[in-house]
C-alpha positions as CSV (number, residue, x, y, z in Angstrom):
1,X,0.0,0.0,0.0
2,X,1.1,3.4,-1.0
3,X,1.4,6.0,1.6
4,X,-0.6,8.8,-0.3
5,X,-3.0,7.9,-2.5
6,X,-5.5,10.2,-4.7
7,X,-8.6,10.4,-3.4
8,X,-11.3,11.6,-6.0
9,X,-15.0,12.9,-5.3
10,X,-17.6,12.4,-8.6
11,X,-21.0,12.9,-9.1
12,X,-22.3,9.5,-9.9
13,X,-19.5,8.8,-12.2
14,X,-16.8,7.5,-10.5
15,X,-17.0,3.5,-11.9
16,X,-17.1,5.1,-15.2
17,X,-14.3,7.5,-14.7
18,X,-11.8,4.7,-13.2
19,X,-12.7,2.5,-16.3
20,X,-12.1,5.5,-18.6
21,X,-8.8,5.9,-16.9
22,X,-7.9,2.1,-16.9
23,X,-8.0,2.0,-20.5
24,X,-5.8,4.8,-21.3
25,X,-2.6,3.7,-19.1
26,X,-0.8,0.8,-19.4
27,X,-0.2,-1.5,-16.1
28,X,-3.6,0.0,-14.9
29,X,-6.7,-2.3,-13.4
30,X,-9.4,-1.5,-11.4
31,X,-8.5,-3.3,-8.2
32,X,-12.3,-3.1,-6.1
33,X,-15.6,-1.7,-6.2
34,X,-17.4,-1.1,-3.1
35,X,-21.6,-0.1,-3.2
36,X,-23.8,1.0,-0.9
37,X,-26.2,-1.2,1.2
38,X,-29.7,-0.5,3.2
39,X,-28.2,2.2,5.0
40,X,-27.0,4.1,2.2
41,X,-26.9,7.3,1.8
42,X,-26.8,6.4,-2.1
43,X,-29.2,3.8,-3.4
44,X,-28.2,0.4,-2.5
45,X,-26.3,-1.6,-4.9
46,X,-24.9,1.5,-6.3
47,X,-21.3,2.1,-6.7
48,X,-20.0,4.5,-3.3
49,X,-16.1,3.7,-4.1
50,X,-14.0,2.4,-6.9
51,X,-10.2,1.5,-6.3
52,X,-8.2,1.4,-8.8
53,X,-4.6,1.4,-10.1
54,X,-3.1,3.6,-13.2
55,X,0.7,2.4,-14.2
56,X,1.1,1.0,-10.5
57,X,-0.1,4.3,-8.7
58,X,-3.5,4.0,-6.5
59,X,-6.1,6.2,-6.6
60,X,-10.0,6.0,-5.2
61,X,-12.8,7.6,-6.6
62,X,-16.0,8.4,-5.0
63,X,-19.7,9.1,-5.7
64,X,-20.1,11.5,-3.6
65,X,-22.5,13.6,-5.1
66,X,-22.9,17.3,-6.4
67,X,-21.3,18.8,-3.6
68,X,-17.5,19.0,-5.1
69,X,-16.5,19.3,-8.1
70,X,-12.8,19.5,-9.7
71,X,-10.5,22.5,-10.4
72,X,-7.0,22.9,-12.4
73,X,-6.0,24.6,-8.6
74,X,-5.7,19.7,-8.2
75,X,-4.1,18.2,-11.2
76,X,-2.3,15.0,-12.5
77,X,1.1,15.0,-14.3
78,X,1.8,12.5,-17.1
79,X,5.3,12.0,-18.3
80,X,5.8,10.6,-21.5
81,X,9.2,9.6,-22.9
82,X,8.3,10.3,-26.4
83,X,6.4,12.6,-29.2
84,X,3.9,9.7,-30.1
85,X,3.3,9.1,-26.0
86,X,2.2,13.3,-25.7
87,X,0.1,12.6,-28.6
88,X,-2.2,9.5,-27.7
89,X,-2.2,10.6,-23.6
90,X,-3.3,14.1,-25.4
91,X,-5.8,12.7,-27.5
92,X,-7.4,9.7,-25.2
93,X,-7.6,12.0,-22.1
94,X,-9.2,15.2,-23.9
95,X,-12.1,13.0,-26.0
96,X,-15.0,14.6,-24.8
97,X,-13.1,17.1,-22.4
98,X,-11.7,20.2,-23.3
99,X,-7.4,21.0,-24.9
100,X,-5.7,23.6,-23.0
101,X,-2.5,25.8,-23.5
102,X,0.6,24.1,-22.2
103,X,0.0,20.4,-22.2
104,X,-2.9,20.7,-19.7
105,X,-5.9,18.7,-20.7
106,X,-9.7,18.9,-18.7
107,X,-11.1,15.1,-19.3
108,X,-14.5,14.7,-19.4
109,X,-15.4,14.5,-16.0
110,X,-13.4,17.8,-15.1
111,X,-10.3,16.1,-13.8
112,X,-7.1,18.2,-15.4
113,X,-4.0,16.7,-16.6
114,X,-0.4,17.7,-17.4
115,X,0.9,16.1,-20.4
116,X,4.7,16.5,-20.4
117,X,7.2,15.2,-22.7
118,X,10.3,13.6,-20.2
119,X,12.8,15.6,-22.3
120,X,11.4,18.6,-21.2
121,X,11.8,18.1,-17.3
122,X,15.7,16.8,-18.0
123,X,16.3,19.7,-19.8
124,X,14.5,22.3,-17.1
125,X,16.8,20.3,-14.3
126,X,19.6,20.8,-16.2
127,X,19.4,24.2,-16.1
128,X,18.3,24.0,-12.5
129,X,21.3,22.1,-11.9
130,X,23.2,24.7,-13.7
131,X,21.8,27.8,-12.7
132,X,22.6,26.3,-9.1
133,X,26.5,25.6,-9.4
134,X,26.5,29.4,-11.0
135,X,24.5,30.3,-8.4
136,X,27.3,28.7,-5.8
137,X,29.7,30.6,-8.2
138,X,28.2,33.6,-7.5
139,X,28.1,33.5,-3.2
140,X,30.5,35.3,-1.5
141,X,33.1,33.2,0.2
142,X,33.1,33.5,4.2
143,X,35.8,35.5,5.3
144,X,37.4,34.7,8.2
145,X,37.0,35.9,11.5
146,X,39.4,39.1,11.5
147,X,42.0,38.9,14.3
148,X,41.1,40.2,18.0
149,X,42.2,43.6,18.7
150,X,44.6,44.4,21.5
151,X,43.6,48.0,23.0
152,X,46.8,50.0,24.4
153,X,47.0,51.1,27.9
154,X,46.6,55.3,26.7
155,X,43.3,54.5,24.5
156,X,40.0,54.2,26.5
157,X,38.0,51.1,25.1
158,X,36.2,51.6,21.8
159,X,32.9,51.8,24.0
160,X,33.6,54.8,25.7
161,X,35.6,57.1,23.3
162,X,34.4,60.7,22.8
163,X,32.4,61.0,19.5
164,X,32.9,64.8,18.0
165,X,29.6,65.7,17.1
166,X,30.7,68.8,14.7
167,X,27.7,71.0,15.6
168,X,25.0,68.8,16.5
169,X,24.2,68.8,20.1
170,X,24.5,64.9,21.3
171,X,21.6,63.1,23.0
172,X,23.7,62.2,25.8
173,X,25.0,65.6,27.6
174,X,28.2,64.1,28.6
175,X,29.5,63.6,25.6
């Protein structure tokens, strides 16, 4: 068992949701389906939760009702190793949903997606890497400590010298 696992809320939908999902990943299956009894509070014999696994990762999915509904604010990143990968993850996941700017795709039941090519992400962390050892370039090294003052006999300590004010009256009438 996974430590964190996605926990999604439909609308009635969520049996059809984790099958829609299942068929677009590989080493994906739905793993349980749970339905309500007497007590409800959906119909009995109706699906309440759906378990299910896409490419080894667990997620849950709920009826839950009208109450929540998805937002891009939650969404899922799919890393694809090549052109034709960005293309059918692009294309299954948007059928019916909406194509947005950037790789980001809104399926059908109003769960967004990232669709990222894998060469993308090494090349940002390269430059992360990069920007970070010229970053470490850049820092100032430490200085060392500077070496401790001896104070002569004839010179008062730096804390109570006179300070000439030059024409300003000091706060502190002794002075």
């Amino acid at each position: 068992m996974q430590k964190i696992t996605p926990f999604l809320w439909f609308d009635g939908k969520a049996e059809e949701a984790a099958r829609f999902y299942v068929s677009i990943f590989r080493n994906s299956k739905i793993a349980g389906v749970t339905r309500y009894g007497e007590q409800g509070p959906g119909p009995k014999g109706s699906v309440m939760v759906v378990t299910f696994e896409l490419d080894g990762q667990e997620f849950c999915a709920l009826n839950g009702g009208p109450q929540f509904t998805f937002s891009p604010a939650v969404s899922f990143v799919v890393n694809c190793r090549t052109q034709q990968e960005v293309d059918v993850m692009w294309e299954k996941l948007s059928q019916d949903g909406e194509k947005q700017r950037c790789g980001w795709v809104k399926d059908k039941y109003g769960v967004s997606w990232q669709i990222v090519p894998s060469a993308l992400l090494l090349i940002r962390n390269r430059r992360s890497d990069k920007r970070d050892t010229q970053w470490q370039t850049l820092q100032p090294r430490p200085r060392p400590p500077p070496p401790p003052r001896t104070r002569s006999s004839s010179s008062p300590a730096p804390s109570m010298r006179r300070v000439k004010t030059y024409g300003r009256r000091s706060p502190n009438p002794s002075a």
